[in-house]
C-alpha positions, 0 to 999 in steps of 0.5 A: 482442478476444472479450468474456471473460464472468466465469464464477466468483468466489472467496474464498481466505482465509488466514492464517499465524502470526508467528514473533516478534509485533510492535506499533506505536503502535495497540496491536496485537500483530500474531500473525499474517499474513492477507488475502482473495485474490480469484479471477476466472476467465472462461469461456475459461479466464482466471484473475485474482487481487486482493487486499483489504486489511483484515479479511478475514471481512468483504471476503469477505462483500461480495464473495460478497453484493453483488459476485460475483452482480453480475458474473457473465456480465459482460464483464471488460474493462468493469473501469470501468463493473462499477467505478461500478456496485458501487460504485454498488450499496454507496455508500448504506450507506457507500463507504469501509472494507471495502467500498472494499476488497472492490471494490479486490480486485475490480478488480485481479483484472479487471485481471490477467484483461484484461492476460492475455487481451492478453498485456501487462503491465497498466502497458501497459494503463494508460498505460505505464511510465515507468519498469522498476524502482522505488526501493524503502523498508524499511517495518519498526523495529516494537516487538518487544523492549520491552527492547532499544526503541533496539538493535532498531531499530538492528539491524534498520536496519542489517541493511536497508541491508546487504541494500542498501536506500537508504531506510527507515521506522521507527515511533515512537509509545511513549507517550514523546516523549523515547524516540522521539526517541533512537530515531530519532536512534540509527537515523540515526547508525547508518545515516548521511546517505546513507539516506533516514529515514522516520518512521511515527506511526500516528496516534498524537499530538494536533496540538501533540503532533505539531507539536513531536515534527516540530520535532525530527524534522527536526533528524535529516533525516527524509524524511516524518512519516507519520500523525502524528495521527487520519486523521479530523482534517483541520484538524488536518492542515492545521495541522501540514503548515503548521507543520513544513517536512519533508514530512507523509504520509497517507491510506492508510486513505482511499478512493476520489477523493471521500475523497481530495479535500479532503486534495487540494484542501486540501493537507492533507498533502504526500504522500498514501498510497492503498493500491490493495488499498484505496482502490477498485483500480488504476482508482481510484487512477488517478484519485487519482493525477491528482487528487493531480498537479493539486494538486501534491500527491504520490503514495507508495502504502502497500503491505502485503500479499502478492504481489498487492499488491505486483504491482499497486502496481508496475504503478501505480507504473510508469505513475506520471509523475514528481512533478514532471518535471525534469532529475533527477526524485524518482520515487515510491517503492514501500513494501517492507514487510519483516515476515515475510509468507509470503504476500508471499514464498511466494505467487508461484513467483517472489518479487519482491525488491530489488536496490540499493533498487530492484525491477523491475517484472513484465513478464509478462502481467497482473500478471506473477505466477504463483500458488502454490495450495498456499500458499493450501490450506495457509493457508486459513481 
């Protein structure tokens, strides 16, 4: 195989409105959809795409300061050593938040850029696929209407299961433990025993806050109680992992092996959460993955973001062994955020989408994408 040197490294910026904004516990009013899509092109001509989660101002800026001069010329296919030496190059002035994320676009640009110049998926370049298509949730039951809190969130459960989803997740966190209670307990009645609850805290809750809302969280057969309290606690994690019996998931604003390890080695929560446009790509993950395995620790990667995120955490997910192996094992689960998006949805000539809960993995060279680039000059920043 010819080297494929790096010849250029672009930015794309982009950002679109949100017909009907919507909040969670943090606050925010999410108006609007944007991210920081990363173009790699090589010198025959092969183009990679990534994607960083997070601000998307700032990932650019890392990446056109200290990332692109750095890899110009550079061989594509060494996507782990180019890996340790910008991480190398940023670890000083802090290895996590954007510049964690800067490097993850980065790396599934690489990635893509290899699997096309191969001509094979990249779940074929990372081991292969234990699977063809991935159980998928509904990631959604955001506070829109702060009217109509309870009939929202059963409208819009119903609506998922209708379209033939087999799990979702839903958000508490209003301020009134009694009020996200009866939300949750509206949804599981209105969606029935067959479909797997999840519930989203968003780090919302202090630990004895978190500990007794769990109590009554399991009594309505919730999956996971994701982010219950701040990511930063991890005592506090420990505490409520050991006090409650359904699962407790987090880390999707962690990075990197090192942030990962002592959620891991501590058991501080049942499921970790990386999220492969931010915690390093999909090298990193890898090997957060095999950390979260040897502990017994399982891995439900967070996904939001456009196409290219949803690629790249289906390759990830696809070369994912079964947590544990058995007879009839409980594969990992792919995070399906349904928020409007035009970037998840508009991006790729051919949209990946559900089908029964499930979604098949690309099976096309790279990321088995094809980029739409007047979506990207129609929304750029």
């Amino acid at each position: 195989m010819n080297p494929s040197p790096i010849k250029k490294v672009t930015c794309h910026v982009v950002a679109a409105p949100v017909e009907r904004p919507f909040t969670s516990s943090r606050g925010w009013l999410y108006k609007t959809r944007g991210s920081c899509i990363v173009e790699i092109e090589t010198t025959d001509g092969i183009v990679g795409w990534g994607e960083c989660y997070g601000p998307s101002a700032v990932a650019r800026a890392y990446i056109e300061t200290q990332f692109a001069p750095r890899i110009i010329g550079r061989d594509a296919f060494d996507v782990e050593v180019i890996w340790e030496d910008l991480y190398n190059r940023i670890k000083d002035y802090g290895g996590k938040g954007m510049a964690a994320s800067a490097l993850s676009g980065i790396d599934i640009a690489l990635w893509d850029i290899i699997g096309k110049a191969c001509g094979r998926p990249i779940h074929k370049l990372i081991g292969g696929a234990h699977r063809t298509e991935v159980t998928c949730y509904a990631t959604g039951l955001y506070f829109i209407d702060m009217n109509r809190l309870v009939e929202e969130a059963v409208d819009e459960a119903r609506g998922y299961v209708e379209e033939g989803f087999t799990a979702v997740k839903m958000k508490i966190g209003l301020g009134d433990p009694k009020l996200d209670i009866r939300r949750v307990a509206a949804v599981r009645e209105a969606v029935g025993d067959g479909v797997r609850l999840m519930v989203d805290a968003n780090h919302c809750l202090t630990v004895p806050q978190a500990i007794r809302i769990g109590r009554e969280l399991e009594a309505l057969d919730i999956e996971w109680f994701e982010e219950p309290i701040s990511p930063e606690d991890v005592d506090g994690y420990v505490e409520v992992t050991r006090a409650l019996d359904m699962a407790v998931a987090g880390g999707e604003n962690e990075m990197t092996r090192w942030g990962f390890r002592d959620l891991v080695v501590r058991k501080a929560m049942d499921i970790i959460q990386p999220d492969v446009c931010a915690a390093g790509g999909i090298s990193e993950c890898r090997k957060i993955a095999t950390l979260a395995a040897a502990h017994g620790v399982e891995c439900v990667p967070h996904a939001w973001g456009s196409v290219i995120g949803v690629a790249a955490t289906l390759h990830f997910l696809a070369a994912l062994p079964d947590q544990p192996p058995s007879f009839r094992p409980m594969p990992p689960m792919f995070e399906f955020e349904q928020c409007e998006n035009p970037f998840r949805d508009l991006l790729s000539k051919d949209p990946i989408v559900q089908q029964r809960g499930k979604v098949q993995v690309p099976t096309g060279a790279g990321l088995g994408i094809e980029i739409e680039r007047s979506v990207l000059d129609r929304y750029r920043v």
